[in-house]
C-alpha positions in Angstrom: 64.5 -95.1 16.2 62.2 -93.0 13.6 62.6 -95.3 10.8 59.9 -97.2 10.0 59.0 -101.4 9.9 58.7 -100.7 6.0 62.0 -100.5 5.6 65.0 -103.4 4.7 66.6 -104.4 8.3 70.6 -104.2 8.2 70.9 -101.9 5.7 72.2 -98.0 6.0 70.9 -95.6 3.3 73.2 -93.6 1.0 72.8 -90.6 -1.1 74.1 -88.8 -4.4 74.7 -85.2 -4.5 75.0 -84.6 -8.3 76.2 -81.1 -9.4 75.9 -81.1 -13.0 75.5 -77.9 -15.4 71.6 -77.8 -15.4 70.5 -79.1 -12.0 71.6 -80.0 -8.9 70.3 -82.9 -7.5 70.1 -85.0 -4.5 69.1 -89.0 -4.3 68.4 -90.8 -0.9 68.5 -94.7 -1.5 66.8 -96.7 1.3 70.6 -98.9 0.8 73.7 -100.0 -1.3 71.9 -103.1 -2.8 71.7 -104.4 -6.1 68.2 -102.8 -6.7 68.6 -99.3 -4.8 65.0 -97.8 -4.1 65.0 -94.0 -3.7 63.5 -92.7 -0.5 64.1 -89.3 -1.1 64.5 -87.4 -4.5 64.6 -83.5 -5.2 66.2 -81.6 -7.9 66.7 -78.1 -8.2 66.9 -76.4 -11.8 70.3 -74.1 -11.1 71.8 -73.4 -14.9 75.2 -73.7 -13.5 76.5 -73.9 -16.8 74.5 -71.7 -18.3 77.0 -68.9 -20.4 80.2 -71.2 -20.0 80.7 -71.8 -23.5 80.5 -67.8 -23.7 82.0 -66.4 -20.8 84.3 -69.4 -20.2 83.0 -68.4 -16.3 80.2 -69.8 -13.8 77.6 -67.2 -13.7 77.1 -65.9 -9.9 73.1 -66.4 -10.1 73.7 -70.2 -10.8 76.6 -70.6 -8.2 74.0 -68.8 -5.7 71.6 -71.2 -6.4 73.3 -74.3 -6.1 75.3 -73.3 -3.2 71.9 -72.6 -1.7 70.5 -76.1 -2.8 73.5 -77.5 -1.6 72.6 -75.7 2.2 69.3 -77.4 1.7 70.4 -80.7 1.0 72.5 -81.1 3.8 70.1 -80.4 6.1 67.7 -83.6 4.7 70.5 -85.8 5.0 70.9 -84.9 8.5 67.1 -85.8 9.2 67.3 -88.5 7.5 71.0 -89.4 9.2 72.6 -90.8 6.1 76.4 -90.7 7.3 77.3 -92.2 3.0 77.0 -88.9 1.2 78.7 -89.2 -2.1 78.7 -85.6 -3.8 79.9 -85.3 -7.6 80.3 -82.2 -9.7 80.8 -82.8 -13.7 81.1 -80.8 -16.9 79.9 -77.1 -15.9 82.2 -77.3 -12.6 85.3 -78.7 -15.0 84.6 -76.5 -17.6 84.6 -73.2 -16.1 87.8 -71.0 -14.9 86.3 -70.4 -11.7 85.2 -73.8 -11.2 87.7 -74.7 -8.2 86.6 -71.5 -6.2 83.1 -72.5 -6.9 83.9 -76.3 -5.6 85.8 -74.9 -2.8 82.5 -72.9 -1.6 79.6 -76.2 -2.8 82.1 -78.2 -0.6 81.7 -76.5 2.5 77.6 -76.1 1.5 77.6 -79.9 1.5 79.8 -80.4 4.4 81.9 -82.9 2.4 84.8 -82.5 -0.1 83.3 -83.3 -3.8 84.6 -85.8 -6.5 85.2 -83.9 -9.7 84.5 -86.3 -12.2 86.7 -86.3 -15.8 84.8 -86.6 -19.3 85.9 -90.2 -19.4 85.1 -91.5 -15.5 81.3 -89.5 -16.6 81.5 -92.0 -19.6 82.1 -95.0 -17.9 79.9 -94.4 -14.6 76.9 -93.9 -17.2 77.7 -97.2 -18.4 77.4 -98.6 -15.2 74.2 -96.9 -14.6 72.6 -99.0 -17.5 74.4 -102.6 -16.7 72.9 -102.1 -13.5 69.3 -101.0 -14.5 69.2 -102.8 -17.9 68.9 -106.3 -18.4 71.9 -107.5 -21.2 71.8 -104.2 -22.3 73.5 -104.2 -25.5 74.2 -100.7 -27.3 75.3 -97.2 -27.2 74.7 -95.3 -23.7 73.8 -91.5 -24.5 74.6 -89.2 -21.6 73.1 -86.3 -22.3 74.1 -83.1 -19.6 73.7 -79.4 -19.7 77.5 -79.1 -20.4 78.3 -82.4 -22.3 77.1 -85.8 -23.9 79.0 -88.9 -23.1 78.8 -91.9 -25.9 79.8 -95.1 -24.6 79.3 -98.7 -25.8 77.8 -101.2 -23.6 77.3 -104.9 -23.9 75.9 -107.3 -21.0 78.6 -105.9 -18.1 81.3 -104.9 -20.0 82.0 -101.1 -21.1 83.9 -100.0 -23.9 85.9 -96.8 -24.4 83.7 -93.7 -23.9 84.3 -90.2 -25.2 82.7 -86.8 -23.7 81.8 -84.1 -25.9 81.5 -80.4 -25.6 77.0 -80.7 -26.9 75.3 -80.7 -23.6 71.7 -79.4 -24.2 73.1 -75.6 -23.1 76.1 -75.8 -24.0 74.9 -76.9 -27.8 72.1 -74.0 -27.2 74.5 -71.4 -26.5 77.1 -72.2 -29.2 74.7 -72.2 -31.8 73.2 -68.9 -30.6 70.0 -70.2 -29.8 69.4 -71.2 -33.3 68.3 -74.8 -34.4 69.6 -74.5 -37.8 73.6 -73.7 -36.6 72.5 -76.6 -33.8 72.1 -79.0 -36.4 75.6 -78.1 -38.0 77.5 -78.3 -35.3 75.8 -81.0 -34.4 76.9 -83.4 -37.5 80.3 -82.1 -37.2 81.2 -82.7 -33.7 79.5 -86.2 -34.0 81.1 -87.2 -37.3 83.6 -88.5 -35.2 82.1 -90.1 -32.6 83.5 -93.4 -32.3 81.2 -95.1 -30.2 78.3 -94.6 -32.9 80.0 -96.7 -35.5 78.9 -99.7 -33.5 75.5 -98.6 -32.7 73.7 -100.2 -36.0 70.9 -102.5 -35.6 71.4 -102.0 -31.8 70.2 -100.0 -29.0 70.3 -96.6 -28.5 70.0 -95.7 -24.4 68.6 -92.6 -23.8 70.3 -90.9 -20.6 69.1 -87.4 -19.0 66.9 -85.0 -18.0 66.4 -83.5 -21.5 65.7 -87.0 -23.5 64.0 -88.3 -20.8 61.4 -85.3 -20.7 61.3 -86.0 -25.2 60.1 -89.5 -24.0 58.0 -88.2 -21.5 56.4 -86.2 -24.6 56.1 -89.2 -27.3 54.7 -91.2 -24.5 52.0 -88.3 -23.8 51.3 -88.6 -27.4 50.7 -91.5 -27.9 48.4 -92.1 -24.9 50.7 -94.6 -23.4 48.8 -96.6 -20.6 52.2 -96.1 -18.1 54.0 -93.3 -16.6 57.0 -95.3 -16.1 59.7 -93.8 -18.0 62.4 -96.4 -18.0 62.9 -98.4 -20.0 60.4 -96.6 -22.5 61.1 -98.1 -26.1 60.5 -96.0 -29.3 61.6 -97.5 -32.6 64.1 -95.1 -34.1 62.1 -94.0 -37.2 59.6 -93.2 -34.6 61.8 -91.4 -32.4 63.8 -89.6 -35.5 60.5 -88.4 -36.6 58.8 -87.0 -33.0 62.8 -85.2 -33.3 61.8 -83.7 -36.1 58.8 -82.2 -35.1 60.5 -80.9 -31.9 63.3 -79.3 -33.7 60.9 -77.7 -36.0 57.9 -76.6 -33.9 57.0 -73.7 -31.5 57.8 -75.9 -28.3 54.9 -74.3 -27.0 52.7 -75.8 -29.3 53.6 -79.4 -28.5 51.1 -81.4 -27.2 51.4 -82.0 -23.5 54.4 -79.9 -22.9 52.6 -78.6 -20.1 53.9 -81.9 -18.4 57.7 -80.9 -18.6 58.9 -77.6 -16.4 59.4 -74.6 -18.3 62.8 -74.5 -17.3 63.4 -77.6 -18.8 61.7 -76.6 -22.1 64.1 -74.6 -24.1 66.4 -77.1 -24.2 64.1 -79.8 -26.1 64.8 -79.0 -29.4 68.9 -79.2 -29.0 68.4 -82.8 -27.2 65.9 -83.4 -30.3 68.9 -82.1 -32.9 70.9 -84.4 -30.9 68.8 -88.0 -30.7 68.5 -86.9 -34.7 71.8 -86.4 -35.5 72.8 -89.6 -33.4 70.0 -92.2 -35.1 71.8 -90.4 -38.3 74.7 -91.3 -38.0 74.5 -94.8 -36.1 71.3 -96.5 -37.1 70.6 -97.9 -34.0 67.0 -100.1 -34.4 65.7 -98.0 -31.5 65.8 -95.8 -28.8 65.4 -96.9 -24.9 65.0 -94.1 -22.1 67.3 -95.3 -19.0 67.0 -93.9 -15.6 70.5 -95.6 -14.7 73.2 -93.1 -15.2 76.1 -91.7 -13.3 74.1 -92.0 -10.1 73.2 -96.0 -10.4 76.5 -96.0 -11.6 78.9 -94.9 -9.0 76.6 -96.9 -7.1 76.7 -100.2 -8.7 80.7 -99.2 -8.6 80.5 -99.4 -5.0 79.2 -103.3 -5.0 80.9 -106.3 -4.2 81.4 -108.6 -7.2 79.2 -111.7 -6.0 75.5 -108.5 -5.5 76.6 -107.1 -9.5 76.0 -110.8 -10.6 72.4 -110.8 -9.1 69.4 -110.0 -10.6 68.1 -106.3 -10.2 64.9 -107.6 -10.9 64.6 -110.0 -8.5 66.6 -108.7 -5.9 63.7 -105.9 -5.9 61.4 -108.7 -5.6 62.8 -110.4 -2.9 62.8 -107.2 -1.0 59.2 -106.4 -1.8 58.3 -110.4 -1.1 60.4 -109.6 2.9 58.3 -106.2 3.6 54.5 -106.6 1.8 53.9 -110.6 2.0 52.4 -113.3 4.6 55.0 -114.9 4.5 58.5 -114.5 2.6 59.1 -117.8 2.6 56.1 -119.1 0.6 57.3 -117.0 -2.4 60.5 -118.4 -2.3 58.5 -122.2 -2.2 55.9 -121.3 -4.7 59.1 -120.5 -7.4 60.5 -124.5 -6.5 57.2 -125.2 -6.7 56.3 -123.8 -10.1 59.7 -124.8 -11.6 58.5 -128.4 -11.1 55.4 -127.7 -12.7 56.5 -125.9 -15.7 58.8 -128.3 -16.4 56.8 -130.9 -16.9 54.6 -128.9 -18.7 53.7 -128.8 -22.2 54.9 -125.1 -22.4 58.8 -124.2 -23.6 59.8 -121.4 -21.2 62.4 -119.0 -22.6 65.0 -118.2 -19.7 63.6 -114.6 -19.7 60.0 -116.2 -19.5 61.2 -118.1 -16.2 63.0 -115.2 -14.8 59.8 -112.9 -14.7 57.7 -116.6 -13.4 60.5 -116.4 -10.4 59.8 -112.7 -9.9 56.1 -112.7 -10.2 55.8 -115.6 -7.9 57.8 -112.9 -4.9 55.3 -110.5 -5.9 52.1 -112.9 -5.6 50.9 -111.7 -1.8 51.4 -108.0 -2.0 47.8 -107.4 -1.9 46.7 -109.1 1.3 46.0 -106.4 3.1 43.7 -105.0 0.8 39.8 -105.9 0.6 39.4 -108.9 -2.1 37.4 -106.8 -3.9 40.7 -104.4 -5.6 43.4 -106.6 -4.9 43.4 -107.3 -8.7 43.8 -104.0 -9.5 46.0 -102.8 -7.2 48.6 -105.7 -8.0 48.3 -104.8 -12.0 49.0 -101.0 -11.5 51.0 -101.3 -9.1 53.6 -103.8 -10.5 53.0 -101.8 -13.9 54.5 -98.7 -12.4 56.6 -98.8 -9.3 60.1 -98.0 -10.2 61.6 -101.3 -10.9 64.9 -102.4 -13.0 66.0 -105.0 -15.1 62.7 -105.7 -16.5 61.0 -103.8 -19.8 57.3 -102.7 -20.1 56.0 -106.1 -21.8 57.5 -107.7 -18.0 56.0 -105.3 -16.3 52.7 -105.4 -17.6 53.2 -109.6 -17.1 54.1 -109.3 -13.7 50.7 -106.8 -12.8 48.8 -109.6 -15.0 50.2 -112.8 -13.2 49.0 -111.4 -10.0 46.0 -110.2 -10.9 45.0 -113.4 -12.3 46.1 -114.8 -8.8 43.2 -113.0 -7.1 41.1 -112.6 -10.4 40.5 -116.1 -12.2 39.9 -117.0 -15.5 36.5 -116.0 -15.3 37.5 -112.1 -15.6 39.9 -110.0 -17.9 42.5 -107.3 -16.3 42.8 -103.5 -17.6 42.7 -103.7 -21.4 45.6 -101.1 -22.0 48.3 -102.5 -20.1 47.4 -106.2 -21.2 48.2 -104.5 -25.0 52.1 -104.2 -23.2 52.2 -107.8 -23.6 52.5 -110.4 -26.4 49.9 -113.2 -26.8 52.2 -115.5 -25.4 53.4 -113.5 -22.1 49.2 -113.1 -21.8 49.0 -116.7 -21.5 51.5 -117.5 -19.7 50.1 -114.9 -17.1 47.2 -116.9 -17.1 48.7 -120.3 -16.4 51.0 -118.9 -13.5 48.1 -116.9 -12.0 46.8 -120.5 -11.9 48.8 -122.2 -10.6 49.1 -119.3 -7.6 45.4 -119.7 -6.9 46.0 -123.6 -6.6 49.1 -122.8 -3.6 47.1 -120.4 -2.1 44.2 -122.7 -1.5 46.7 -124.9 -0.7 48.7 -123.7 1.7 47.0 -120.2 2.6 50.1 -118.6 1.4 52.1 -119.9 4.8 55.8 -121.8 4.3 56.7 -125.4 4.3 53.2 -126.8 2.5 54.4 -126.9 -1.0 57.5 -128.5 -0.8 55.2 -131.2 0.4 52.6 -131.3 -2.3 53.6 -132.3 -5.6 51.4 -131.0 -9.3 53.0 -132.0 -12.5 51.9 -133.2 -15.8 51.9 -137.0 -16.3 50.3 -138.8 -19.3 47.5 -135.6 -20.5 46.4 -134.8 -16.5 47.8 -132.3 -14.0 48.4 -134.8 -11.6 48.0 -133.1 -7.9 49.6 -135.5 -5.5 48.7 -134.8 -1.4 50.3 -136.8 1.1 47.5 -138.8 3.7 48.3 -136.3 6.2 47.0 -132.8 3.9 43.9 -135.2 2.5 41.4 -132.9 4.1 42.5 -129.9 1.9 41.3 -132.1 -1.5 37.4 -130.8 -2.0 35.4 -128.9 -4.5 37.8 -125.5 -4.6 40.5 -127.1 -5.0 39.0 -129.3 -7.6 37.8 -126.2 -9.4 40.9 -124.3 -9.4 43.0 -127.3 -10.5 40.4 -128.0 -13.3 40.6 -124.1 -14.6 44.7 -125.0 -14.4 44.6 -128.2 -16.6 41.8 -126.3 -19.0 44.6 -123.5 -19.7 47.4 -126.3 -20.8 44.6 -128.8 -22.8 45.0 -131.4 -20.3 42.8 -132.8 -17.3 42.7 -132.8 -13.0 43.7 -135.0 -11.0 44.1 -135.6 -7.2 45.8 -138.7 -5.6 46.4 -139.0 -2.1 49.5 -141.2 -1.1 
């Protein structure tokens, strides 16, 4: 009752409460799956650590305002009846002298006792959060807090040994007396030791946090980047060293588009800059990746089974998206058999990544049906460019939107010129030839179940040899003729259609 036919059946949703020492936040997830989507999200800007490194003490005004949030918070989950509700409380709440009385009260504002989490557990649950969001990540994760920065070193699912230090964006602001110059000193020192940096060269940096997140947010503005997505953002590390630079050293007024990031938020830019430039430094990484997956995604990927962490985030989502916006889930599930056969025989050399994104663009191929013909192009491309997926960087994205878009566009027409520059030549034609072959099943088998399986197209001696059983004869004519022809154009080869 009160949930709504858009939603996954069987599943119960789950939520975060995250205490940390600049916001408190709370995250509704639709269900524990291996690609979580959010149906609820609010954060509220507390400062809970703000004057620990001073006073040693939680300030009353930030207790105030978290306990309220906390008040707040347990009311939504209520109306939204989520029984799972995990809260956590990290470096401000560890930190601080008076951080079990504050607990004591947040715990009773919640309704539920909360997990105090160590420097190391904060470590290793960011960690998690990029494994689960990140496909192979291979790097250095960067948590960066209000009270602390975890390092930790990351490679496809396994974690190494983390450390937490004391340089969370206040924390750093407060000990170096507001000024960026002492910032930058303590900054070199306390990282000079940071073991997980001496592996970091040539590799990834991920990005973790409110503060670096909103410094991505600001390159991205700058450079009048055609999405708003900010995971799995890239900025090459001279790049990103360099837009540091200018944070550190600038009014943060003055920056362009800071309007976009909330003033609460803005004083501590510069220390998260001091940081990211004290960090490329010192580790060389070849570049910097923003990463929404941290402790959250984390202690929820924690919480899977073995057998759902060895699936595909990517797509898992798909499959979920294919089950609630499609005709028929099924046909998605035939057109990737369907397409495997095809490409196989093909002239083109798929990459295993290149056939992961086919598999997920062919779940994704019927979300616009219920849209007028006329947009259904364009609402696939922006809409696979920018809903929150995982597992899949901007260059996928921007081939999924195009894949689909061809599907309902042809060859005849060009998608949005700014999101196709996401994509290398080769994922552009390969968005072509699988946006072919999807207008071919569709006039098939009007995107219903069990027609493909029975209809084989392959390549066979310089045709595209489409081969219809007597039964489905009727459905050879002049579209299909046509969109088989535009297929075979794309791969330098001819039509065909045999029946028998």
């Amino acid at each position: 009752m009160g949930t709504g036919q858009g939603r996954l059946p069987n599943t119960r949703p789950t939520a975060i409460v995250d205490i940390g020492s600049n916001s408190v936040r709370l995250v509704a997830y639709e269900g524990l799956t291996r690609a979580p989507t959010p149906i609820f999200n609010e954060k509220a800007l507390c400062g809970l650590g703000k004057g620990v490194a001073a006073t040693g003490a939680l300030a009353d005004e930030g207790m105030e305002k978290a306990l309220e949030a906390l008040r707040r918070f347990r009311k939504l989950c209520e109306f939204m009846r989520i029984e799972d509700v995990r809260p956590v409380a990290t470096a401000a709440s560890r930190d601080a002298a008076n951080g079990a009385q504050f607990l004591k009260a947040a715990s009773k504002a919640i309704g539920r006792p909360i997990e105090l989490i160590s420097g190391a557990r904060e470590a290793q649950l960011s960690a998690l959060g990029v494994v689960s969001t990140i496909h192979k990540a291979d790097g250095v994760v960067g948590d960066l807090g209000g009270g602390s920065l975890e390092l930790i070193d990351v490679k496809g699912g396994a974690t190494g040994q983390g450390v937490s230090l004391k340089l969370g964006s206040l924390a750093l602001m407060e000990a170096a007396g507001r000024s960026v110059k002492n910032a930058q000193r303590i900054a070199k020192l306390e990282l000079a030791e940071a073991s997980p940096l001496e592996t970091l060269r040539g590799r990834t940096f991920y990005a973790v946090g409110g503060t670096w997140r909103s410094l991505g947010k600001l390159h991205m503005r700058q450079r009048n980047y055609p999405l708003e997505v900010m995971h799995g953002y890239v900025i090459p590390a001279r790049d990103a060293a360099d837009f540091a630079s200018l944070v550190e050293r600038v009014d943060t007024e003055a920056l362009v588009s800071v309007g976009a990031i909330s003033s609460q938020r803005r004083p501590s830019l510069a220390y998260g800059a001091v940081l990211l430039d004290e960090i490329i430094r010192r580790g060389k990484p070849a570049k910097v990746v923003i990463s929404i997956g941290g402790l959250r995604e984390g202690l929820l990927y924690e919480s899977l089974s073995e057998e759902m962490r060895a699936l595909d985030p990517l797509l898992e989502a798909a499959r979920e998206y294919n089950l609630l916006r499609s005709r028929s889930p099924r046909h998605g599930e035939d057109l990737i058999r369907w397409s495997d056969v095809f490409m196989a025989s093909s002239p083109v050399d798929e990459t295993a990544e290149e056939k992961r994104l086919r598999h997920a663009a062919c779940l994704y191929g019927d979300i616009g049906w219920r849209i007028s013909p006329d947009y259904r192009s364009e609402l696939a491309l922006n809409l696979l460019a920018n809903t929150p997926m995982v597992g899949v960087d901007h260059a996928g994205r921007a081939f999924l939107g195009m894949a689909v878009a061809y599907r309902h566009l042809g060859m005849g027409q060009d998608v949005n010129l700014q999101i196709r520059s996401l994509a290398s030549p080769r994922l552009m034609d390969l968005a072509r030839i699988l946006g072919s072959i999807q207008r071919v099943a569709y006039i098939l088998s009007a995107s219903m179940p069990d027609v493909l399986p029975r209809v084989d197209m392959r390549c066979v001696s310089g045709k595209v040899v489409l081969t219809l059983p007597p039964d489905l004869a009727d459905l050879a004519g002049e579209r299909l003729n046509n969109r088989l022809k535009q297929l075979a154009r794309l791969i330098g080869r001819t039509p065909s259609i045999v029946v028998g």
